[in-house]
Backbone bond lengths (Angstrom), bond angles and torsions (degrees), N, CA, C in turn:
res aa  C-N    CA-C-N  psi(-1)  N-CA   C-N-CA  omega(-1)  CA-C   N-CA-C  phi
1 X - - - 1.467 - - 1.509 109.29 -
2 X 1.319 108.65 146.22 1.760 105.83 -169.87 1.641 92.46 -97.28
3 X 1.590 110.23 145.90 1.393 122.79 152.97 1.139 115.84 -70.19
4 X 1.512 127.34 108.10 1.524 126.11 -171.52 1.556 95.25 -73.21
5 X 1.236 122.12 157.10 1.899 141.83 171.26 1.443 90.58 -90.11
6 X 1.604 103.84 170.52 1.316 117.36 -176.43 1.227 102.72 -99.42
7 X 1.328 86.68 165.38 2.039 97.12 -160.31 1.531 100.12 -83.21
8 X 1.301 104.15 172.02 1.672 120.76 -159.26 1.361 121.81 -51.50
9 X 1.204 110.16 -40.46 1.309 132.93 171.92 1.912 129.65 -67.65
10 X 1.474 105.20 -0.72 0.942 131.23 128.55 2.011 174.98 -73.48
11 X 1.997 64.47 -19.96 1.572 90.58 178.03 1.631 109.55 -112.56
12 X 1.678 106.61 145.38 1.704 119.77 -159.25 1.854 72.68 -68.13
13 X 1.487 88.08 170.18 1.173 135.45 156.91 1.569 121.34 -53.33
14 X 1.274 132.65 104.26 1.601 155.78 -125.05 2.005 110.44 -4.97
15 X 1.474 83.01 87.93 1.370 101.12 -167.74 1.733 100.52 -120.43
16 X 1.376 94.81 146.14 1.603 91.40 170.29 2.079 116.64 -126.82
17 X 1.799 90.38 128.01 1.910 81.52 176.87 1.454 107.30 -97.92
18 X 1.197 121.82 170.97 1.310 143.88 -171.77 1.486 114.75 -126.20
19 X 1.199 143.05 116.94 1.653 150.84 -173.35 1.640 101.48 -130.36
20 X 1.268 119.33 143.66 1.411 123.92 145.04 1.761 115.13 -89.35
21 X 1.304 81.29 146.11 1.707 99.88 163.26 1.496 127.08 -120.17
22 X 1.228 131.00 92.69 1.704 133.45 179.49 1.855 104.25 -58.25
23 X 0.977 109.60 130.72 1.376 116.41 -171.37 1.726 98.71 -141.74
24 X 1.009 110.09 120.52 1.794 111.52 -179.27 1.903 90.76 -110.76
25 X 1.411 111.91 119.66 1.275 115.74 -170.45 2.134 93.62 -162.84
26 X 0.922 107.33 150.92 1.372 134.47 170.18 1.447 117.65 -69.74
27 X 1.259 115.59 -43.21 1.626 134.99 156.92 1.235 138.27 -129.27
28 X 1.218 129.04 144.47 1.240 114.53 -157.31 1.674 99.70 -178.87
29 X 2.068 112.44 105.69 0.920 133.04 179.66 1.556 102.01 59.22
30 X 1.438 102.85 52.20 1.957 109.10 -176.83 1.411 120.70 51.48
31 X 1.089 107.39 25.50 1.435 89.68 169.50 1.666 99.69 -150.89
32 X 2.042 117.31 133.71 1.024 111.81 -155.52 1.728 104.06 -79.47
33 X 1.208 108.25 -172.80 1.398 109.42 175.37 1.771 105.33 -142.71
34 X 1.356 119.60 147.74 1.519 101.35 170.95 0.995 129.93 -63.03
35 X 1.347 146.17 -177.73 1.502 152.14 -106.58 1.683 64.75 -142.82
36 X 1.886 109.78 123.05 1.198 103.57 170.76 1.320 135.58 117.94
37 X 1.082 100.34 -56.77 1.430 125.97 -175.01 2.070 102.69 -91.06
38 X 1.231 93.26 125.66 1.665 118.44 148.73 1.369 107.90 -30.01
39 X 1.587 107.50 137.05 1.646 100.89 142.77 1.792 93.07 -145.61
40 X 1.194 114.26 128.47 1.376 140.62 157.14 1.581 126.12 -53.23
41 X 1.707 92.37 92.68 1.841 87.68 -173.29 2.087 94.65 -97.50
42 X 1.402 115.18 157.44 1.062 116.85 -172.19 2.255 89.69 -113.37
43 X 1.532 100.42 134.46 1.988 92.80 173.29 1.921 79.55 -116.87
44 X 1.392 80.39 165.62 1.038 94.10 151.45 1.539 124.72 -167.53
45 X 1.433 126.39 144.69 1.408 128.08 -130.59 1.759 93.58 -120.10
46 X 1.313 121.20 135.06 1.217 127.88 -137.81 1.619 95.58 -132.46
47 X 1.245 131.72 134.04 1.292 126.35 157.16 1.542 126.90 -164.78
48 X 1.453 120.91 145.42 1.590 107.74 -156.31 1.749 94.63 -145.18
49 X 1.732 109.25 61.64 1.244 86.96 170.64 1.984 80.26 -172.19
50 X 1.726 105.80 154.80 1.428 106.44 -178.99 1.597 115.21 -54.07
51 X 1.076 85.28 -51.65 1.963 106.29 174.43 1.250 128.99 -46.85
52 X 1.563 102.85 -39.16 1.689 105.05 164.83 1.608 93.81 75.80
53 X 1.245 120.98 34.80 2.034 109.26 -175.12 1.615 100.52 -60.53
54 X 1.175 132.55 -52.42 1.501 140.17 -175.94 1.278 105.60 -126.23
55 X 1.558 109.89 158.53 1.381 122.56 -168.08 1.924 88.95 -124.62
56 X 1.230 120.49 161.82 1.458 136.03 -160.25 1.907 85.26 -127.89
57 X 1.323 104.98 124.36 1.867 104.61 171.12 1.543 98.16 -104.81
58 X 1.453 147.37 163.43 1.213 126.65 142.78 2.136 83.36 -148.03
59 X 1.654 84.48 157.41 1.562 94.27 -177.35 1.281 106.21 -119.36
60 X 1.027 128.21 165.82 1.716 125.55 -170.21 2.202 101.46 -167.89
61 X 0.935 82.93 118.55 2.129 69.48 174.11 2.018 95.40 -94.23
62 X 0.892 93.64 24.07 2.018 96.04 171.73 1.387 99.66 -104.90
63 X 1.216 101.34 168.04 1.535 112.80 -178.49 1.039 107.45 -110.64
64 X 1.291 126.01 153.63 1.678 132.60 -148.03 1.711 97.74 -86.38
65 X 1.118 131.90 19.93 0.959 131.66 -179.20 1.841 123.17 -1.33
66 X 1.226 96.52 -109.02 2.179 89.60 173.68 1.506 108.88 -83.92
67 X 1.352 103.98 -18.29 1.805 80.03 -178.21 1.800 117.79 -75.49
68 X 1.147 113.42 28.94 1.352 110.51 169.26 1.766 88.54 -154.15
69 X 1.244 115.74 136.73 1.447 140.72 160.36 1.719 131.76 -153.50
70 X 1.135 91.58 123.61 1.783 95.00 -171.66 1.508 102.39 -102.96
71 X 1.752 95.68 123.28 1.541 119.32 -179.75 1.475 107.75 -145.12
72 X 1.485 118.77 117.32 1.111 154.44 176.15 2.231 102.23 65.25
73 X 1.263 102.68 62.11 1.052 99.06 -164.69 1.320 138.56 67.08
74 X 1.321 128.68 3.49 1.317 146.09 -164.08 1.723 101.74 -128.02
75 X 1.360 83.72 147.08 1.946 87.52 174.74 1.570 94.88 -100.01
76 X 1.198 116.55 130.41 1.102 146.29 144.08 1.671 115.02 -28.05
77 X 1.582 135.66 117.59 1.374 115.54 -177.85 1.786 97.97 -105.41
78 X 1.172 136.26 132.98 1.059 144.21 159.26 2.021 129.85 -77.75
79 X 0.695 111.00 118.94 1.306 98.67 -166.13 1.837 100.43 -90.08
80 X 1.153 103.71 132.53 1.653 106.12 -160.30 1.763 99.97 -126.70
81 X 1.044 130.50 157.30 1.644 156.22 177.06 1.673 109.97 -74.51
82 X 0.792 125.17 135.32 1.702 112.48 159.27 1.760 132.91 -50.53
83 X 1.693 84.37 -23.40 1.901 95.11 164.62 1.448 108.27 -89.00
84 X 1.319 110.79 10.93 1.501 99.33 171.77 1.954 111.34 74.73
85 X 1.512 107.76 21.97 1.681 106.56 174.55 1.066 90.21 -110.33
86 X 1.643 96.83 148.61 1.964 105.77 165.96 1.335 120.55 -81.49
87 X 1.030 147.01 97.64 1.762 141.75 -169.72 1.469 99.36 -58.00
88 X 1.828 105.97 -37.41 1.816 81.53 -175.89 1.585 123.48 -97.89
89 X 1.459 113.32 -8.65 1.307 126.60 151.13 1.198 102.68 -31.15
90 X 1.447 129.40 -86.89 2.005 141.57 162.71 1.506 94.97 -6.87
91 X 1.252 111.97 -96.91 0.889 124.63 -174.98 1.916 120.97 -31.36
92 X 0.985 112.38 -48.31 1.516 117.92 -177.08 1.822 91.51 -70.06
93 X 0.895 139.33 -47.41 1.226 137.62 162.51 1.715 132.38 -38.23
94 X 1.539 109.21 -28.81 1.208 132.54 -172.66 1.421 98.96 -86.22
95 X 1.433 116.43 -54.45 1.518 135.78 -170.79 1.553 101.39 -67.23
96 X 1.634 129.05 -47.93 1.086 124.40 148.27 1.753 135.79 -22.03
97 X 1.317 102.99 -50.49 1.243 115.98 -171.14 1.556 114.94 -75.96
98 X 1.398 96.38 -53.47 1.425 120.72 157.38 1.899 119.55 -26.00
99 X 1.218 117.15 -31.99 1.219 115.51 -137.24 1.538 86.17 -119.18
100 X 1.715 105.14 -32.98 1.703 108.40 -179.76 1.208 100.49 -93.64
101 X 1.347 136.59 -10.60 1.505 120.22 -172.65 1.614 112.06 -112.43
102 X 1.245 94.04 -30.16 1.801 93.85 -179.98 1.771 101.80 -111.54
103 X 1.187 111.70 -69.00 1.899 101.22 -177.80 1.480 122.29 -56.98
104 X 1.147 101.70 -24.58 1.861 92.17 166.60 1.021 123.85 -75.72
105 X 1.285 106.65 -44.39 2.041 129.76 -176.70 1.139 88.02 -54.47
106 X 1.377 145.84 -41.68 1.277 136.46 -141.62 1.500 114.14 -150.10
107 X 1.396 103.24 33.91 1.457 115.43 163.92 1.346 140.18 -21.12
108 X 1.417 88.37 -59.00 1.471 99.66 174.00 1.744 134.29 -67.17
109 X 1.468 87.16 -38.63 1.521 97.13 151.66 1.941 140.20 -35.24
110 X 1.771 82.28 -62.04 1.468 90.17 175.88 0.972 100.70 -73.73
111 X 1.501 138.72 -63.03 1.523 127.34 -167.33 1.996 108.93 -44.36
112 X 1.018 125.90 -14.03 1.246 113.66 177.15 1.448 98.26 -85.88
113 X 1.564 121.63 -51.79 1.383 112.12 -174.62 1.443 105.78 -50.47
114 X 1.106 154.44 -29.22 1.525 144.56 -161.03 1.389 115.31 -83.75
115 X 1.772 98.91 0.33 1.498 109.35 -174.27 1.571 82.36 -93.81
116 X 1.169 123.01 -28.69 1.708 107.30 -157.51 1.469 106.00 171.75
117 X 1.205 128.36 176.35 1.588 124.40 -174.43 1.903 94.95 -143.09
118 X 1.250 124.46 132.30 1.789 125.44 159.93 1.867 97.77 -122.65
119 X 1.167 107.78 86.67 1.456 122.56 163.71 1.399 103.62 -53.62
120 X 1.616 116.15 135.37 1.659 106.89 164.71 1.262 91.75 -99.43
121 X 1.695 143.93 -1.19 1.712 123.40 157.48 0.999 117.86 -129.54
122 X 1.594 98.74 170.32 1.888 91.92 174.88 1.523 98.63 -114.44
123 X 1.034 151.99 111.75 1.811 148.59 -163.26 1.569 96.01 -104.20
124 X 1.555 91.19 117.90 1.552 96.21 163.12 1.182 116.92 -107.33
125 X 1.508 134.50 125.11 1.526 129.09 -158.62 1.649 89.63 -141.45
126 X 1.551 85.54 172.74 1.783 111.87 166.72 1.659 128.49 -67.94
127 X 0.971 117.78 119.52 1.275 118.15 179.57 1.595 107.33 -53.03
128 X 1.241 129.18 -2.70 1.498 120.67 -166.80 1.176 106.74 -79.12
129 X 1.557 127.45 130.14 1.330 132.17 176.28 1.714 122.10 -56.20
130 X 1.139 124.38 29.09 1.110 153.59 -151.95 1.431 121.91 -106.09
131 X 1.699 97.61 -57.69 1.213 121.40 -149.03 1.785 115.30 -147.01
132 X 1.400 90.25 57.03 1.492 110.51 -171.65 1.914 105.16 -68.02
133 X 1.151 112.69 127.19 1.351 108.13 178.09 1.483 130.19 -64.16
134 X 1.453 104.04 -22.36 1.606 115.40 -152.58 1.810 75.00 -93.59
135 X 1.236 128.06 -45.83 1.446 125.66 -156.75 1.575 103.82 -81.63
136 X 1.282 115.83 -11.59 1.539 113.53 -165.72 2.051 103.05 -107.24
137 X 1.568 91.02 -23.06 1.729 92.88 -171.45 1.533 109.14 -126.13
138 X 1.516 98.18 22.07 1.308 94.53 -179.76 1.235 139.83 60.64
139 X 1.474 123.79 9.02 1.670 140.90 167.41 1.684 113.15 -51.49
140 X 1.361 87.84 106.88 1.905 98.71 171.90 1.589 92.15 -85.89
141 X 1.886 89.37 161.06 1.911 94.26 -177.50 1.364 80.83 -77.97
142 X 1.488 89.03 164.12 1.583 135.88 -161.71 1.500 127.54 87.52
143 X 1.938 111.12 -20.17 1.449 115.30 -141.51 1.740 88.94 -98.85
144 X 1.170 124.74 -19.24 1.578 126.28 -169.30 1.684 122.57 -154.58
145 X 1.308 102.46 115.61 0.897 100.56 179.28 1.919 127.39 -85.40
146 X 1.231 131.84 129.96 1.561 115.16 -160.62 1.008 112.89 -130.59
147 X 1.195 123.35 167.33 1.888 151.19 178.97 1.275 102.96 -133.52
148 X 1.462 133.68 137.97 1.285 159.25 124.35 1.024 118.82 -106.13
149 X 1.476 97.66 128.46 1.196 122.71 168.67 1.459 122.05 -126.31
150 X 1.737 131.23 171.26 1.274 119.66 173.94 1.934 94.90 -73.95
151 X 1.735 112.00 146.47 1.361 157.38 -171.50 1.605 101.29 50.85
152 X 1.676 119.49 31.51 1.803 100.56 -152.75 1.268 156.75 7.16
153 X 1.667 94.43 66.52 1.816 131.23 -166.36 1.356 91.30 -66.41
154 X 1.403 110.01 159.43 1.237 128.12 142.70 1.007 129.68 -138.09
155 X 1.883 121.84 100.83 1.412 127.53 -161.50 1.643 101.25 -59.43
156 X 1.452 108.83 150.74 1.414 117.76 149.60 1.423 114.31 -53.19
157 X 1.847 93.19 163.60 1.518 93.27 -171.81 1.393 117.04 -97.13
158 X 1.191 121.03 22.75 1.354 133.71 137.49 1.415 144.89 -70.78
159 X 1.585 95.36 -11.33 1.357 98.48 -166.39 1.828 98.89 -92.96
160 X 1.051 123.45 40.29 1.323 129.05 -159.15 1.498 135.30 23.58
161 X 1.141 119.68 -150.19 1.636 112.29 -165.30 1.701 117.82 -64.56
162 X 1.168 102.69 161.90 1.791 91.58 174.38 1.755 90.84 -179.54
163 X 1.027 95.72 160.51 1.775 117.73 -177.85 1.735 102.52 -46.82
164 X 1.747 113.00 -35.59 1.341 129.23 -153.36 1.452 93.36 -79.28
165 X 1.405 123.23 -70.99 1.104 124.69 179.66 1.803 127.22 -75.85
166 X 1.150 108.51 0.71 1.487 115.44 145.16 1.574 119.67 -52.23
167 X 1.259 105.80 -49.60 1.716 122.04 -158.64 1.722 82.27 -70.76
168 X 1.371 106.25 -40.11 1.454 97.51 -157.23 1.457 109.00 -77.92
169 X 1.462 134.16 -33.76 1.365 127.58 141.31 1.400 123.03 -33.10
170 X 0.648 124.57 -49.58 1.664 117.85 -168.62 1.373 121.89 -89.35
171 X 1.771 118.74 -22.81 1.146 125.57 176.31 1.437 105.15 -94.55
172 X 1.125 125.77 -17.44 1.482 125.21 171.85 1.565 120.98 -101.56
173 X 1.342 117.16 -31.98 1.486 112.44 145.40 0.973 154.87 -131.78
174 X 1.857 97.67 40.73 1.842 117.53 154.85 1.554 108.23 -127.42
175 X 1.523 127.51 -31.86 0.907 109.09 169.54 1.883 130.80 -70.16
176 X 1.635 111.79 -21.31 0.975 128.52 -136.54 1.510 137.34 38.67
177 X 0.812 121.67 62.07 1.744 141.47 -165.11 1.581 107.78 -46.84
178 X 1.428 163.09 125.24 1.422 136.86 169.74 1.522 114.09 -82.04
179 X 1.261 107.56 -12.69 1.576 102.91 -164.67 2.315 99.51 -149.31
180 X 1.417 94.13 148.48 1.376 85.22 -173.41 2.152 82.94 -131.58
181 X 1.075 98.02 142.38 1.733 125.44 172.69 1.213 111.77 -112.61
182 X 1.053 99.40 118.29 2.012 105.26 155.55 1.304 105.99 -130.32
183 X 1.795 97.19 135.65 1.839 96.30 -154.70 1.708 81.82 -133.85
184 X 1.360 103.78 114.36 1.426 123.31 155.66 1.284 111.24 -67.23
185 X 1.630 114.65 156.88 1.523 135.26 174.04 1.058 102.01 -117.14
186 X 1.735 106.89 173.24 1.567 122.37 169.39 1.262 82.98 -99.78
187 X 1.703 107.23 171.52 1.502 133.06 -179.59 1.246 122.92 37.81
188 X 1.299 111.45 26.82 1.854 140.19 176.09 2.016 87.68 -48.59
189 X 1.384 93.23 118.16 1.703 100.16 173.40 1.717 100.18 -91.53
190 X 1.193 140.11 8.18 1.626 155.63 173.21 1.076 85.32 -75.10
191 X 1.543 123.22 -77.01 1.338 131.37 -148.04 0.974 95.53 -64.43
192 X 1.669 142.09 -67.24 0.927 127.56 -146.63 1.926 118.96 -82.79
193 X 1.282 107.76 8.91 1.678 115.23 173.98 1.500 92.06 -95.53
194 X 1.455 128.40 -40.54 1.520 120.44 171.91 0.982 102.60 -55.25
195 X 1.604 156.43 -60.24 1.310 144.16 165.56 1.207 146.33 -22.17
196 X 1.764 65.61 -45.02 2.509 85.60 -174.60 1.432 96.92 -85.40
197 X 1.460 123.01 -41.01 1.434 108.05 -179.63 1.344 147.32 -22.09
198 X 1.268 139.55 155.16 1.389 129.94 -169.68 0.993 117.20 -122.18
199 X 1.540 145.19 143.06 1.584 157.93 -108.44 1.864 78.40 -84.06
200 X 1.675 133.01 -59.73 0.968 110.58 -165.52 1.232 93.58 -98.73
201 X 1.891 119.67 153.52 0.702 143.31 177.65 1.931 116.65 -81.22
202 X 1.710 104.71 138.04 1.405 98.09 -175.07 1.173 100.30 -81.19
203 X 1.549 104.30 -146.68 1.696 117.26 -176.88 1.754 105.77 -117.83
204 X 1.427 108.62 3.00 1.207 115.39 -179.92 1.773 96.37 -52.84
205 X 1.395 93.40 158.75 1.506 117.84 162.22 1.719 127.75 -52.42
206 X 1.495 94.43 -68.98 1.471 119.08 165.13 1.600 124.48 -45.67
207 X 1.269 96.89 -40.69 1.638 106.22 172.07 1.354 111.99 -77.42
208 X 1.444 131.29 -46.01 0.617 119.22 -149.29 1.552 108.59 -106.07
209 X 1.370 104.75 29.58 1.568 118.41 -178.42 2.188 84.03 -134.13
210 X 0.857 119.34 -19.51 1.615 88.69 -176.08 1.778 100.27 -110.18
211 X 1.025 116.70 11.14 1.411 122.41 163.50 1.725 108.99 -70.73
212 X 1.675 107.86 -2.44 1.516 77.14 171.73 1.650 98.00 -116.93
213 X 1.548 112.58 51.29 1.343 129.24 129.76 1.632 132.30 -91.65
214 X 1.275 91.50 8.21 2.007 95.75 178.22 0.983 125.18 -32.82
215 X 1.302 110.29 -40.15 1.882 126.65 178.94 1.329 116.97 -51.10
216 X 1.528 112.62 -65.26 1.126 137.47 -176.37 1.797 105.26 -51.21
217 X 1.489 111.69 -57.74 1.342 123.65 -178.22 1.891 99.52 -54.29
218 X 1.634 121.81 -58.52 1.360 110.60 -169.19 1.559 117.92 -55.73
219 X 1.601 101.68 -16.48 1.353 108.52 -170.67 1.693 114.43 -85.33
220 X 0.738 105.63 -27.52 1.816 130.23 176.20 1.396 108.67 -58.87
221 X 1.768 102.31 -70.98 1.062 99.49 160.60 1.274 146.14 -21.14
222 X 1.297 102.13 -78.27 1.881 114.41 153.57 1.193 154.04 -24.85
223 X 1.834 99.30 -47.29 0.963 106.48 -166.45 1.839 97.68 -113.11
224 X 1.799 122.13 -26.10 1.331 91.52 151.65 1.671 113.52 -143.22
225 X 1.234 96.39 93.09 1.673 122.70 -173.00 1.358 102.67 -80.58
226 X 1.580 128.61 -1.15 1.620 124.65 169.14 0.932 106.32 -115.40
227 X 1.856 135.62 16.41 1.270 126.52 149.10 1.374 123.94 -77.30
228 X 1.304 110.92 172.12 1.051 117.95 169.27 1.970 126.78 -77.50
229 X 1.111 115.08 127.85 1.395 120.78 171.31 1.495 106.58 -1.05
230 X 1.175 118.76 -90.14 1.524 130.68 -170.35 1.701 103.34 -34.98
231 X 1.415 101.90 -56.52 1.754 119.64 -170.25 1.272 108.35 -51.39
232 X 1.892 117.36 -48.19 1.263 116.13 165.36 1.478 140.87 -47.20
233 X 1.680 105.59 -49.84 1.331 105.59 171.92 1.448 112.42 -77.53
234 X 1.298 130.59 -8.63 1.284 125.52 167.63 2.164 104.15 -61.28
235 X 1.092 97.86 -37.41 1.131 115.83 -162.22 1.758 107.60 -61.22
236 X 1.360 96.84 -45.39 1.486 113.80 -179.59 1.583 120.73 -108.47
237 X 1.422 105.27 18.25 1.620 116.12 165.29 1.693 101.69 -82.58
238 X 1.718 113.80 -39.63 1.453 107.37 161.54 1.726 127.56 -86.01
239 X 1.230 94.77 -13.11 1.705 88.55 -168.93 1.795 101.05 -80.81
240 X 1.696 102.78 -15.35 1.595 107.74 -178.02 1.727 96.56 -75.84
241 X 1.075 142.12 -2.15 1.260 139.09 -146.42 1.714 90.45 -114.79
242 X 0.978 115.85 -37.74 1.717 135.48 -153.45 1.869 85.42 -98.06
243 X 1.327 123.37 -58.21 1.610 106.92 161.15 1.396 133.54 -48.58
244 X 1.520 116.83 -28.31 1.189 132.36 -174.46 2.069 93.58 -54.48
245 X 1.351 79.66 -66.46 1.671 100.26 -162.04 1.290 108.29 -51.02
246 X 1.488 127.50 -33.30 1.657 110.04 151.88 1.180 128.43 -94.69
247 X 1.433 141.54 -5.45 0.961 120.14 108.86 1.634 150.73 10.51
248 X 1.290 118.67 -61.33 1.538 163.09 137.61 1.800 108.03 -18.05
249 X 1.711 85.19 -52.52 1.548 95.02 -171.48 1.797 120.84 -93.57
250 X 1.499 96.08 1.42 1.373 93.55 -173.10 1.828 93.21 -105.82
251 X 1.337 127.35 41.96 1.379 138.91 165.02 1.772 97.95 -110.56
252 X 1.193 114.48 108.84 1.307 116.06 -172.65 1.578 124.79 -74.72
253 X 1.470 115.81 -0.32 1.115 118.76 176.30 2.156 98.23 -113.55
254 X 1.132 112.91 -14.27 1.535 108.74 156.42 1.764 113.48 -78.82
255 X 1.217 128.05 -22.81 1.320 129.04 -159.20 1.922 86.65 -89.76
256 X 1.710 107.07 -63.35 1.688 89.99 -176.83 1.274 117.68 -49.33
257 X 1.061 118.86 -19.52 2.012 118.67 -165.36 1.735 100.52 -84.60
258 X 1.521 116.32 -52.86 1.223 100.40 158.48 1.527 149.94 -55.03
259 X 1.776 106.26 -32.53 1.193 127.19 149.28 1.650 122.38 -27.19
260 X 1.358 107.01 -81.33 1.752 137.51 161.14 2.002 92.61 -44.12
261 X 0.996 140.09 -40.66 1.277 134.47 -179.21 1.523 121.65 84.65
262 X 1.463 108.83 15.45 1.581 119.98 169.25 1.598 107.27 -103.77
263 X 1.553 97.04 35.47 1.723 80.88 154.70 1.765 95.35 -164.35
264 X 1.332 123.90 129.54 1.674 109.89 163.37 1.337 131.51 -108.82
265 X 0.949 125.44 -170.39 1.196 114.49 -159.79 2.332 93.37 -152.83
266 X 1.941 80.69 132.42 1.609 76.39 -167.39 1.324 115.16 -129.88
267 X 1.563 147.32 122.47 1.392 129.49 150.95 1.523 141.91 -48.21
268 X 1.317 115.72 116.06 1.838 94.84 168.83 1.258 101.16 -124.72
269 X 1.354 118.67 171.09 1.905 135.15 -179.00 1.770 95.43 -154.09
270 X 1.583 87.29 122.88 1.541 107.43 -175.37 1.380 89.48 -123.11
271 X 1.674 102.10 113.05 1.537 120.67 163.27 1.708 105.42 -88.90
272 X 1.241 116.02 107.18 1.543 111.52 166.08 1.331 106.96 -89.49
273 X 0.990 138.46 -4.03 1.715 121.60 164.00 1.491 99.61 -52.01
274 X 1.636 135.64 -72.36 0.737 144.98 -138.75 1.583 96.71 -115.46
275 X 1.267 133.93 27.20 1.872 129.63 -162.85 1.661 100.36 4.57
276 X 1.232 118.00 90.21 1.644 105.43 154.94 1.684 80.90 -138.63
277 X 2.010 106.95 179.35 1.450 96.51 -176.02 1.880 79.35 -159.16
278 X 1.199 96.05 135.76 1.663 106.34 179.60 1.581 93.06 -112.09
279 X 1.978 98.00 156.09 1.356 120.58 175.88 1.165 133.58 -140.41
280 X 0.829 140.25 129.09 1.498 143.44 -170.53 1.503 115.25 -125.15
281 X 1.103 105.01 161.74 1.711 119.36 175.55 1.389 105.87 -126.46
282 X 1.273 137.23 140.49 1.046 156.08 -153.88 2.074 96.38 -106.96
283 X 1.737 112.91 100.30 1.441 107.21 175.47 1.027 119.30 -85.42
284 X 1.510 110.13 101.22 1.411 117.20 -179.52 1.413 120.08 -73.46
285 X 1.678 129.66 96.59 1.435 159.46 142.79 1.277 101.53 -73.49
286 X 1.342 136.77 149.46 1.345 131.55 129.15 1.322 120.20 -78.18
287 X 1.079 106.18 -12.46 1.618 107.14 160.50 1.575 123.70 -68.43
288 X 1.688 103.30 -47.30 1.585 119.85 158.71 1.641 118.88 -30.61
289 X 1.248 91.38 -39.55 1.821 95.62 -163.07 1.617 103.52 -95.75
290 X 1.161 121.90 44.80 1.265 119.75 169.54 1.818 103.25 -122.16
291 X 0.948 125.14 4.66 1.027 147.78 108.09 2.056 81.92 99.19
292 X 1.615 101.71 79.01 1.287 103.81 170.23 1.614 115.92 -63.17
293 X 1.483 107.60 151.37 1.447 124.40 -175.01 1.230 106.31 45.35
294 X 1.506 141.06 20.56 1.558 115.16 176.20 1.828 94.67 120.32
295 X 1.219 115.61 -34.91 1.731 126.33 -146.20 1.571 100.24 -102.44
296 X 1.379 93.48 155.76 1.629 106.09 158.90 1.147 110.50 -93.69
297 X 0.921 102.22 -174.97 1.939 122.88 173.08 1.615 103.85 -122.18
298 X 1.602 91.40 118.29 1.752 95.30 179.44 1.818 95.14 -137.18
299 X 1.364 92.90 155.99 1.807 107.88 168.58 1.332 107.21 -111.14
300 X 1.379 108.42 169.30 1.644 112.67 151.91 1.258 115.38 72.48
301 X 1.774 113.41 23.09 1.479 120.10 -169.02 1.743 104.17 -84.31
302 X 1.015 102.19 98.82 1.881 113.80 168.75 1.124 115.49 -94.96
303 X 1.298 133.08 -166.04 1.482 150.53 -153.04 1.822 108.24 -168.96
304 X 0.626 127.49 104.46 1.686 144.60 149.90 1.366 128.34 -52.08
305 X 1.161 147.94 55.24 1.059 119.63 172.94 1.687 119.98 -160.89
């Protein structure tokens, strides 16, 4: 016999009850049981509105384990998956680990960072979940300070304010930063809407934040207009990286610091098809930056991989 739950007009506002049902059956949710024997299904009755218009049933022979917990009189809401995993359960587990293996071990550390942070970079990267900087270059906190953005642009300093060039005020003249990175990806989905784009620009968001890669795109164009699609934006996932960096220079309090030579300025391109990661340094000439054949002038171009 089932224990009926109490009727609607009883239950808070997106609350869930729980009842057993004894069922003596031979089968039950595919799988048999002996001749006799109980099996214990758990429902539970679901609802998220004053009105109560519909009620939610779900059955489970598991026990409600974390997705239900009562703390200070209140049920606890868990935010759960359609496979039924907790992402932040995981997660609270990760942060756990985190806290006994690196912030304790290294106490002393963090307690100094909370006095203050002296980043030796500022890393400007891709927002793509892909291509995390700290996980790909090995940055412990304290060592870099960062910006992501979608294709990791860096508007000119005309193009007025933005999240990008905030970071770049403050990490270049409060943190004192020595070195600034902008690290292109392969299969950058930025790049490739700067590509696909069309001569006039919409009102979209996306467009109208990677249009201040134009440069990069006219240059692509140009220089390889008998490749293929894919080949191109491969082409201009770095050449957008190499605009960034002058770009970079038309901020007049980044240009004297590089000038004076207490600050540099660097390229990287992280191919994850293949994990290798190239680098460059940006050779600051003003003669350099007139930008023979199409090109910059860079040093220190290596290969990773």
């Amino acid at each position: 016999m089932a224990i009926l739950p109490p009727t609607s007009s009883s239950l808070s506002k997106d609350s869930s009850y729980s009842f057993s049902l004894h069922i003596q059956s031979s089968t039950i949710f595919g799988s048999k049981l002996k001749s006799g024997e109980f099996q214990q299904t758990r429902f539970r009755l679901f609802s998220n509105s004053n009105s109560y218009p519909g009620l939610t049933i779900k059955a489970s022979r598991e026990s409600l384990g974390l997705t239900q917990e009562l703390k200070s009189n209140k049920l606890e809401r868990v935010v759960e998956t359609e496979d039924g995993s907790d992402l932040f359960e995981d997660m609270k587990h990760r942060f756990l680990s985190f806290k006994k293996h690196k912030y304790l071990e290294n106490l002393e550390h963090y307690q100094n960072l909370a006095k203050g942070q002296a980043p030796k970079f500022l890393v400007i990267g891709c927002a793509d979940s892909r291509v995390c900087p700290s996980t790909i270059l090995g940055f412990q906190p304290g060592e870099a300070f960062m910006v992501r953005n979608i294709a990791n642009l860096v508007p000119p300093f005309e193009s007025g304010p933005s999240e990008t060039n905030a970071a770049l005020e403050f990490s270049v003249n409060s943190l004192e930063v020595k070195n600034i990175l902008v690290v292109g990806h392969s299969c950058c989905g930025g790049i490739r809407a700067l590509m696909s784009m069309n001569d006039e620009i919409d009102k979209s968001f996306i467009q109208s934040w990677v249009v201040n890669g134009k440069d990069a795109r006219l240059w692509t164009k140009a220089a390889a207009s008998k490749l293929s699609f894919d080949q191109q934006c491969k082409h201009c996932e770095k050449e957008s990286v190499n605009r960034s960096l002058l770009n970079l220079l038309t901020y007049p309090w980044i240009e004297e610091k590089v000038k004076k030579g207490i600050l540099s300025v660097h390229g990287g391109y992280y191919d994850f098809v293949d994990c290798t990661f190239e680098k460059w340094t940006l050779d600051y000439k003003e003669d350099n930056l007139k930008e023979k054949n199409g090109r910059i002038s860079v040093k220190s171009h290596i290969l990773w991989s």
